[in-house]
TORTIKOL-475358 format. One record per residue (C-alpha): residue number from 0; chain; z, y, x. Coordinates in Angstrom, 1 decimal, padded with zeros to 4 digits. Layout:
<recs>
(rec NUM 'A' (Z Y X))
...
</recs>
This chain:
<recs>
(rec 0 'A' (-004.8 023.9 -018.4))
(rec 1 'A' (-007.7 022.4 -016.3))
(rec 2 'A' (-004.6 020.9 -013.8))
(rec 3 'A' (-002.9 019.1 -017.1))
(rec 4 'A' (-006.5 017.8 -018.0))
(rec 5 'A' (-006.9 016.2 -014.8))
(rec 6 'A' (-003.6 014.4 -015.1))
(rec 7 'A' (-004.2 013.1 -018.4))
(rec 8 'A' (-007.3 011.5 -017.6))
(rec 9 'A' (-006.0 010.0 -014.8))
(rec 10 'A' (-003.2 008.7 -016.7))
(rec 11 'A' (-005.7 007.3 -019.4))
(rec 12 'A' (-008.3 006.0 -016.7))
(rec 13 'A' (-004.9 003.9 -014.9))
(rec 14 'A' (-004.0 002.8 -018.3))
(rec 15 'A' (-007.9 001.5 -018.7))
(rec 16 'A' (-008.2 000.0 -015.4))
(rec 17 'A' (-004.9 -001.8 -016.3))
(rec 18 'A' (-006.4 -003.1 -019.3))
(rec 19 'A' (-009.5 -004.1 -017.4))
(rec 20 'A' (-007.7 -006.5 -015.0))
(rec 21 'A' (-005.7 -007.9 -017.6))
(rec 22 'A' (-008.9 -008.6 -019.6))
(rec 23 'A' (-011.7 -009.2 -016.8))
(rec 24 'A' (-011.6 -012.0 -014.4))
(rec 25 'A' (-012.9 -015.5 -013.2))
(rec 26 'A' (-011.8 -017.0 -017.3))
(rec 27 'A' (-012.8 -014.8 -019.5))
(rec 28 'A' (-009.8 -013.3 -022.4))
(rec 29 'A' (-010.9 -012.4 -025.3))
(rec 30 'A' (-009.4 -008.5 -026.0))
(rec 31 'A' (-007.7 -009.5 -029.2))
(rec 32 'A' (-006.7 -012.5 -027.5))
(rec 33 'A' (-004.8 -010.6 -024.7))
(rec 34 'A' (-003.3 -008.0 -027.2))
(rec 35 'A' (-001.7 -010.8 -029.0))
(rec 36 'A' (-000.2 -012.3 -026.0))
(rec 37 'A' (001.0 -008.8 -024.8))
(rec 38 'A' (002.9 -007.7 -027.9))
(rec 39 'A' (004.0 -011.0 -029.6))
(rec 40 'A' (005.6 -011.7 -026.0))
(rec 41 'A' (003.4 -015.1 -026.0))
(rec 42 'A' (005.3 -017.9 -023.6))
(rec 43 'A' (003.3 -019.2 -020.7))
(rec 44 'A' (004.3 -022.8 -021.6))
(rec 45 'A' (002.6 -023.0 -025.3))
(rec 46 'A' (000.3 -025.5 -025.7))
(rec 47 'A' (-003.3 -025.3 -026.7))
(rec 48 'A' (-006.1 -023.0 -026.0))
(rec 49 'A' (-003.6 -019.6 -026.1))
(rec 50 'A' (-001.0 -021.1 -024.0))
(rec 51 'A' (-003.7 -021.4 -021.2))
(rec 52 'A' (-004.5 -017.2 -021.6))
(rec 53 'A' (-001.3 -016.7 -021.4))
(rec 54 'A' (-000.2 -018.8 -018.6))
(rec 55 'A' (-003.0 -016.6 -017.0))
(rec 56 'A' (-002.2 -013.3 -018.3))
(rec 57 'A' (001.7 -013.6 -017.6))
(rec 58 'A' (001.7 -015.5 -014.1))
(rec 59 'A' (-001.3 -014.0 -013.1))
(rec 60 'A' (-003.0 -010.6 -014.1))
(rec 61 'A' (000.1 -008.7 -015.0))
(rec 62 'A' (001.9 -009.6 -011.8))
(rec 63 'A' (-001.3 -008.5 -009.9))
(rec 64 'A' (-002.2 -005.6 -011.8))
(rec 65 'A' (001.7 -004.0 -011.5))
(rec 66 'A' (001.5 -004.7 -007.8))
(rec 67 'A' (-001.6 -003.2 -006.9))
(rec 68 'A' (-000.6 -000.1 -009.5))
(rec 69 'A' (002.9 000.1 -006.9))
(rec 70 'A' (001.3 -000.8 -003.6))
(rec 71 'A' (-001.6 002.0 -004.5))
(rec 72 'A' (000.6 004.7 -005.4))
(rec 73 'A' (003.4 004.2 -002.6))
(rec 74 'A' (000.5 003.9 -000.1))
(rec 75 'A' (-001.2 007.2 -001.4))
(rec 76 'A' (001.9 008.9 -001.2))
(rec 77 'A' (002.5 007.4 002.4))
(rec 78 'A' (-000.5 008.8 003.8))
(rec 79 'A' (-000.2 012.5 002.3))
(rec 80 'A' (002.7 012.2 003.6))
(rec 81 'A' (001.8 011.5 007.4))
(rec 82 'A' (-001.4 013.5 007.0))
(rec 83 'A' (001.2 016.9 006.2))
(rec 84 'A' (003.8 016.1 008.8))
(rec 85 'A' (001.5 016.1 011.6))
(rec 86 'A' (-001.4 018.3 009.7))
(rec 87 'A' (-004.0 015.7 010.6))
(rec 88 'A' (-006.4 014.8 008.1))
(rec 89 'A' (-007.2 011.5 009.5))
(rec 90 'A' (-003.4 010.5 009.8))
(rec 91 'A' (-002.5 007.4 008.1))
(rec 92 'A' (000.5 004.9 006.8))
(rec 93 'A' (-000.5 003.0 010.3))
(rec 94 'A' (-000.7 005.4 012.4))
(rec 95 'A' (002.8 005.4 013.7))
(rec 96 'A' (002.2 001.8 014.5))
(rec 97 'A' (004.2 000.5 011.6))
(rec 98 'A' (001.9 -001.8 009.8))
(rec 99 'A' (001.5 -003.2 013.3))
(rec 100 'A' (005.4 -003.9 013.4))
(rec 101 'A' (005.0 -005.8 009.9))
(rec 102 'A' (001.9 -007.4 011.0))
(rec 103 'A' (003.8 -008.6 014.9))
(rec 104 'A' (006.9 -009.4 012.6))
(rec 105 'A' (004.8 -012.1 010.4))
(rec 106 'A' (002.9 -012.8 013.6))
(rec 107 'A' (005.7 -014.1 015.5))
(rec 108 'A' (007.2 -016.1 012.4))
(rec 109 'A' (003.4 -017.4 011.6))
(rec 110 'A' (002.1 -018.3 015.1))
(rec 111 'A' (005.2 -019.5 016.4))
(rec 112 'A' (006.3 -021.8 014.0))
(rec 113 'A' (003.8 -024.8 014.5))
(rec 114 'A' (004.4 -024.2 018.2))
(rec 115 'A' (008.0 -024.4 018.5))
(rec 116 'A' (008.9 -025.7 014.7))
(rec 117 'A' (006.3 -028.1 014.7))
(rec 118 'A' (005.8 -027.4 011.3))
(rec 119 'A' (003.3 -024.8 009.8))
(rec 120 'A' (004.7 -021.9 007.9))
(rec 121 'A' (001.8 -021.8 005.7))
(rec 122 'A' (003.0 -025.6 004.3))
(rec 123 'A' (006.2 -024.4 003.3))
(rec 124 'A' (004.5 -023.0 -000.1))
(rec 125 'A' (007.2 -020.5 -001.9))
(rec 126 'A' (009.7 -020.6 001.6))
(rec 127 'A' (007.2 -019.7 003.7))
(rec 128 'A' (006.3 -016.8 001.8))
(rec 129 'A' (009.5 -015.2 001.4))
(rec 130 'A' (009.9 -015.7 005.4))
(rec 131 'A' (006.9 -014.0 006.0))
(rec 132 'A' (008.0 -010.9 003.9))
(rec 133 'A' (010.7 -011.2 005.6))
(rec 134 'A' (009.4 -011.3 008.9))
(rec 135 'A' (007.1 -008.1 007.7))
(rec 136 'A' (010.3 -005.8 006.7))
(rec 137 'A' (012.3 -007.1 010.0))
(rec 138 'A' (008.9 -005.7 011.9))
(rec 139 'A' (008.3 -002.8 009.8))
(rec 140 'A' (011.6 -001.9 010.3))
(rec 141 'A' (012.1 -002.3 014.0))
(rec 142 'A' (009.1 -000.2 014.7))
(rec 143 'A' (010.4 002.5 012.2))
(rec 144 'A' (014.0 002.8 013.6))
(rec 145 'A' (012.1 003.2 017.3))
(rec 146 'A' (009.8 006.4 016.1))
(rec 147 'A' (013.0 007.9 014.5))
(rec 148 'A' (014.8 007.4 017.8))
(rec 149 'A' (011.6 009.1 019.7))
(rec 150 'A' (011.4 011.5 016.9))
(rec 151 'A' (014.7 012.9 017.5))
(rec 152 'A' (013.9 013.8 021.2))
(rec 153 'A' (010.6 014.5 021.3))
(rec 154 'A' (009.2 018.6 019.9))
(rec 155 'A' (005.8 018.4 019.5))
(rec 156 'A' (004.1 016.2 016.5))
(rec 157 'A' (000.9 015.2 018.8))
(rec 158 'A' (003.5 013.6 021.2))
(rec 159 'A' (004.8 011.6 018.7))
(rec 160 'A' (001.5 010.4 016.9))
(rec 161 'A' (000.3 009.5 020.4))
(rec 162 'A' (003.4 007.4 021.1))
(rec 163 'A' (003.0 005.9 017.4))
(rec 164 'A' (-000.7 004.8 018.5))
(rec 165 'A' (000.6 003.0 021.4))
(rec 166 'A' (003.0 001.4 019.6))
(rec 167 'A' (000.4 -000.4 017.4))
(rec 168 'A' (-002.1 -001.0 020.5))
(rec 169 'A' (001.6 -002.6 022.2))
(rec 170 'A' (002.1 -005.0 019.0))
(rec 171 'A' (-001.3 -005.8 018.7))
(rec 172 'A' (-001.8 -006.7 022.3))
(rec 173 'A' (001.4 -009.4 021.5))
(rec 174 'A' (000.0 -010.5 018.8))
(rec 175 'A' (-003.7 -011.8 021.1))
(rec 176 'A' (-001.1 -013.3 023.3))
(rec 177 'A' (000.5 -015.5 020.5))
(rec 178 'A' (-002.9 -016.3 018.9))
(rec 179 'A' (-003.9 -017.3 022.1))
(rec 180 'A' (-001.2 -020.3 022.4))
(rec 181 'A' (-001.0 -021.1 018.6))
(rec 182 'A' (-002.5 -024.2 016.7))
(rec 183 'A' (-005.7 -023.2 014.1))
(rec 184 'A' (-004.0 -023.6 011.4))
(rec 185 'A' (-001.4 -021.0 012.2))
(rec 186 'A' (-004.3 -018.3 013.1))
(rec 187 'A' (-005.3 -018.9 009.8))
(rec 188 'A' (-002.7 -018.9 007.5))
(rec 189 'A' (-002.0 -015.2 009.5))
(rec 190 'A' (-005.4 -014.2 009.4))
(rec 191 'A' (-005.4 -014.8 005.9))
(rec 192 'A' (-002.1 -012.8 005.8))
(rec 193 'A' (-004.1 -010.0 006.7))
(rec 194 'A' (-006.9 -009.7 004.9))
(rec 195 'A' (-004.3 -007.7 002.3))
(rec 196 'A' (-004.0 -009.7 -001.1))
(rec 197 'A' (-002.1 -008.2 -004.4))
(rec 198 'A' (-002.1 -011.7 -005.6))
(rec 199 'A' (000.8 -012.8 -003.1))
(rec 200 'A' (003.5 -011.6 -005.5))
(rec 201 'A' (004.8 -013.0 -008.5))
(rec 202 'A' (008.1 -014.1 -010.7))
(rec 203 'A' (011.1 -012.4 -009.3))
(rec 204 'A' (009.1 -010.9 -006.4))
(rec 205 'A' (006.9 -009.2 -008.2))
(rec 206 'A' (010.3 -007.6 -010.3))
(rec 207 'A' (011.6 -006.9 -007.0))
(rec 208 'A' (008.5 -005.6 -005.8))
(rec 209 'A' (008.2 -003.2 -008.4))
(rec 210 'A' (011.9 -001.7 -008.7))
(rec 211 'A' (012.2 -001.4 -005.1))
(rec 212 'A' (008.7 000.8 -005.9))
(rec 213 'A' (009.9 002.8 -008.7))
(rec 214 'A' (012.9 004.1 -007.3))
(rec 215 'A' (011.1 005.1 -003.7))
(rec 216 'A' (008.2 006.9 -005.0))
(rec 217 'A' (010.3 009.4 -006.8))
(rec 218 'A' (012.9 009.8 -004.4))
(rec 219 'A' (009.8 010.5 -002.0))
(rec 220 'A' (008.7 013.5 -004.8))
(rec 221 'A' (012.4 015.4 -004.0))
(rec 222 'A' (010.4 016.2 -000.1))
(rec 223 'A' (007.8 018.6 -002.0))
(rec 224 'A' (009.4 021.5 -001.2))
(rec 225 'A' (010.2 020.1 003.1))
(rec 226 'A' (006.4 019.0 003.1))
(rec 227 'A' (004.9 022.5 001.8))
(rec 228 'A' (007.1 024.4 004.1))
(rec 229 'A' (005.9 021.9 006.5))
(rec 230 'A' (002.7 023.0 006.3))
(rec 231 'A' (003.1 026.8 007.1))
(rec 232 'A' (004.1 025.7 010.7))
(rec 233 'A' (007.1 025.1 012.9))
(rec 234 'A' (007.8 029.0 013.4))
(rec 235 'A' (007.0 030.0 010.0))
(rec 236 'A' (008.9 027.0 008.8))
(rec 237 'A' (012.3 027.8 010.9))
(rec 238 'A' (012.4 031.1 010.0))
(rec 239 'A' (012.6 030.5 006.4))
(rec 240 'A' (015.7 028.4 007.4))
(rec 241 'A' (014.1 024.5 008.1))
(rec 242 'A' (015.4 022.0 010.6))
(rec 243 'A' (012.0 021.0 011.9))
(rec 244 'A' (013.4 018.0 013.7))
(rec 245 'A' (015.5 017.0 010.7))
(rec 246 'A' (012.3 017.5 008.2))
(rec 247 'A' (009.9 015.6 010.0))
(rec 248 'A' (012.5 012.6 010.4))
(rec 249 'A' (013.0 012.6 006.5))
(rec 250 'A' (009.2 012.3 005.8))
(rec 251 'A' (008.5 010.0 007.9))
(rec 252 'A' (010.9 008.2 007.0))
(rec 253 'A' (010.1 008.1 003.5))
(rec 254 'A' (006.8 007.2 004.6))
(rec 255 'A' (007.5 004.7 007.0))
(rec 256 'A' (009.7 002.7 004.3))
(rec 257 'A' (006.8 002.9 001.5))
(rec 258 'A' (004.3 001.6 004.1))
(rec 259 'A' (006.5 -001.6 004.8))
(rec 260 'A' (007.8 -002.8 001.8))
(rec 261 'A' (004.4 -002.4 000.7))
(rec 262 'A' (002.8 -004.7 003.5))
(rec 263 'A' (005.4 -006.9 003.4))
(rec 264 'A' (004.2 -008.2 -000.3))
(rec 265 'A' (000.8 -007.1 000.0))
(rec 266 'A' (000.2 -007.2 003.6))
(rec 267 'A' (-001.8 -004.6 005.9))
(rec 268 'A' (-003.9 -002.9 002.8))
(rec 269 'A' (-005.9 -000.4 005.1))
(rec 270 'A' (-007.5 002.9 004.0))
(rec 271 'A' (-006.2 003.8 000.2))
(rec 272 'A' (-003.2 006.3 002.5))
(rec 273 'A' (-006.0 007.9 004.5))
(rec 274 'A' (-008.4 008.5 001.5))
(rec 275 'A' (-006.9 009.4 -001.6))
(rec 276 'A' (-005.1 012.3 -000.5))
(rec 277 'A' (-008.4 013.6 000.1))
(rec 278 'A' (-009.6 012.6 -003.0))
(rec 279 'A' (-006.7 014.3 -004.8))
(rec 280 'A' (-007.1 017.7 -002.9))
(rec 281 'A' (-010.9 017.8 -003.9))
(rec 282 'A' (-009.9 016.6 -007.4))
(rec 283 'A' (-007.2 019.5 -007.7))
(rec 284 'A' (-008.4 022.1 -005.0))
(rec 285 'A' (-005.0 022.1 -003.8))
(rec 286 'A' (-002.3 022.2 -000.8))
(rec 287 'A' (001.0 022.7 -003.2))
(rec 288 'A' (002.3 019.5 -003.0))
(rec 289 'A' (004.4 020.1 -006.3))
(rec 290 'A' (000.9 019.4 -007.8))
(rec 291 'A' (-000.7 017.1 -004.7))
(rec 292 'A' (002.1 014.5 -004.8))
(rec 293 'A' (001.7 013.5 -008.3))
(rec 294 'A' (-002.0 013.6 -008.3))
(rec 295 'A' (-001.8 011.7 -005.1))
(rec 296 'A' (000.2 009.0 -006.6))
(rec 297 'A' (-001.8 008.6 -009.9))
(rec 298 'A' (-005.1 008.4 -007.4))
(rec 299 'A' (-003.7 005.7 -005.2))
(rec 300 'A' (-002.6 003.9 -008.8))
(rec 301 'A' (-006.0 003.8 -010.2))
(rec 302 'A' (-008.1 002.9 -007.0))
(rec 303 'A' (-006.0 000.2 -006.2))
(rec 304 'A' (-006.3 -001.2 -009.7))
(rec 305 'A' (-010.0 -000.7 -009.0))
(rec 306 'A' (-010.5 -002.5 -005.8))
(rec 307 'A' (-008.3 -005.4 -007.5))
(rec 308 'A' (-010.7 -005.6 -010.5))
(rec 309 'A' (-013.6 -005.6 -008.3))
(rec 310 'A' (-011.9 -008.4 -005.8))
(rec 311 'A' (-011.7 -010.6 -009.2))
(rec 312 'A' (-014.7 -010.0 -011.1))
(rec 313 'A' (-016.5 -012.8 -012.8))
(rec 314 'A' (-018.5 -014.5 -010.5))
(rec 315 'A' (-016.2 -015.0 -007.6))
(rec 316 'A' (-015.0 -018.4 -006.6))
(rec 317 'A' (-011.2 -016.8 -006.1))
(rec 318 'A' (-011.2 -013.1 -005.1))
(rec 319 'A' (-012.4 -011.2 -002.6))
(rec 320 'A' (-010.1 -009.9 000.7))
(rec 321 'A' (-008.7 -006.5 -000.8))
(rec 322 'A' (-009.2 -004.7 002.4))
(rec 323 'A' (-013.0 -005.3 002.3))
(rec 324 'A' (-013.2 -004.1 -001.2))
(rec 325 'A' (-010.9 -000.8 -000.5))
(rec 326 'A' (-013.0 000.3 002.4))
(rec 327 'A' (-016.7 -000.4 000.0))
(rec 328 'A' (-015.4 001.1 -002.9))
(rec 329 'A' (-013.4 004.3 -001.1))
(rec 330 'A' (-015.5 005.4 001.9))
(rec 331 'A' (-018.3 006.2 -000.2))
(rec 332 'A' (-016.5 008.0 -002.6))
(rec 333 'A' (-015.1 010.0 000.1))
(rec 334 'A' (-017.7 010.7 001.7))
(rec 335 'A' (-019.1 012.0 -001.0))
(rec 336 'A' (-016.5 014.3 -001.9))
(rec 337 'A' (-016.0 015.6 001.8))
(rec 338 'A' (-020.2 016.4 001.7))
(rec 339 'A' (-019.4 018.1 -001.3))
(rec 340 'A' (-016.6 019.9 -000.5))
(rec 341 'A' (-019.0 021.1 002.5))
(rec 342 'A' (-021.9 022.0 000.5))
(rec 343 'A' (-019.6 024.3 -001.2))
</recs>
């Protein structure tokens, strides 16, 4: 009973938060205003006063709430996902080094094009973007086939998670050489990249964007039972009849795959995977992951619609880098629960 009451208000605090960003921003919607462009289906090109609100609601804030709703919850479930595989608790959706293969991807199609191309990507307006998500899946990718190669001939998870770590130091280390030799305005435009944005997608993207979401995330709920055998151990685990190898593959897999079709819209959002699955155990005071991997998802959901709020409140000239906002808004709250959970 206490379980279902936890979902619920999760499930009314998303649907609140969603509201929130839709109403809340640099112009300010009036609530009866945005109701009437949501359910009378409102077009963007009217003219007057409401065509403005919803030019903004329907190009903007709903393509921007949806995305940071998707990107939350497939990077929550990412991280619970690496944290049971290798029964780390400070594992990550990085830290096999694959949002370093998105970020090298987009660095070599960024940096490289003023040098060689002569003309900047980040001039290219609607173009450019789609090559740099482009670029970001291609790297994502490449990195993520190469772990499953090492993954199928090396035992131990620690070996693997140390090779994962180099990768990302190896990609990094390519991408200071490129900086090095490109022009300003390419550092830029990939710095920029990487300050993580839920902004970047919109129009048919953002549709893309969220069906490519919404049939991952519950394909990745059908490795509950694989990730709670998981965590009883490799011996325990193989004598109840589990191909370790073939196991750990499939999760990281599924994880590897939510991590970069999420950066390649979003770019590198950093620490929603590493804290929310903490944040949903202390929630639900639980290891079953037939409750965990919802509760993870719902988490992830609603702090990413927080942190994007919080990016766009009024005040701010534009919005703030999301990464910045993640890290203020979640480390506290983690670190509250984790002294809690102490205390206790």
């Amino acid at each position: 009973m206490k379980r279902t009451a936890s979902f619920l208000f999760l499930i009314l605090l998303i649907l609140a938060l969603f509201v929130l960003n839709l109403l809340l921003g640099t112009v300010h919607i009036p609530m009866r205003e945005v109701l009437s462009i949501l359910f009378s289906q409102a077009a963007t090109s009217g003219t007057g006063e409401s065509g403005v609100y919803a030019n903004i609601i329907w190009s903007s804030r709903v393509p921007q709430a949806l995305t940071a709703l998707m990107a939350g919850a497939g990077l929550a479930v990412s991280g619970l996902q690496m944290q049971t595989v290798f029964r780390n608790p400070l594992a990550g959706p990085s830290v096999l080094g694959i949002s370093n293969g998105a970020s090298l991807g987009v660095a070599m199609v960024v940096l490289m094009s003023g040098s060689l191309g002569g003309v900047a990507l980040s001039r290219l307006g609607y173009l450019g973007d789609v090559a740099m998500s482009l670029a970001a899946i291609v790297g994502a990718l490449a990195v993520m086939a190469l772990i499953m190669w090492v993954a199928q001939r090396v035992q131990s998870g620690v070996t693997l998670l140390i090779i994962g770590v180099m990768i990302g130091y190896l990609a990094n280390a390519i991408i200071g050489v490129l900086k090095f030799f490109s022009n300003e305005e390419d550092i830029k435009a990939y710095v920029v990249w990487g300050l993580g944005s839920f902004a970047r997608v919109s129009g048919d993207q953002m549709v893309l964007f969220v069906v490519l979401m919404a049939v991952l995330l519950p394909l990745s709920m059908l490795l509950v039972k694989t990730m709670n055998l998981l965590l009883l151990g490799d011996a325990y685990a193989k004598n109840l009849g589990l191909n370790i190898q073939r196991a750990r593959s499939l999760v990281i897999l599924s994880s590897g795959v939510l991590v970069a079709i999420v950066t390649a819209y979003c770019g590198p959002i950093m620490f929603i995977g590493l804290a929310v699955p903490h944040l949903a155990r202390a929630l639900f005071r639980t290891s079953d992951h037939r409750t965990l991997m919802p509760a993870t998802l719902l988490c992830g959901a609603a702090l990413a619609l927080l942190c994007n709020l919080i990016a766009r409140m009024p005040g701010f000239e534009g919005a703030l880098p999301v990464n910045s906002v993640t890290a203020l808004v979640g480390a506290p709250v983690i670190a509250a629960v984790l002294f809690r959970k102490h205390d206790k």
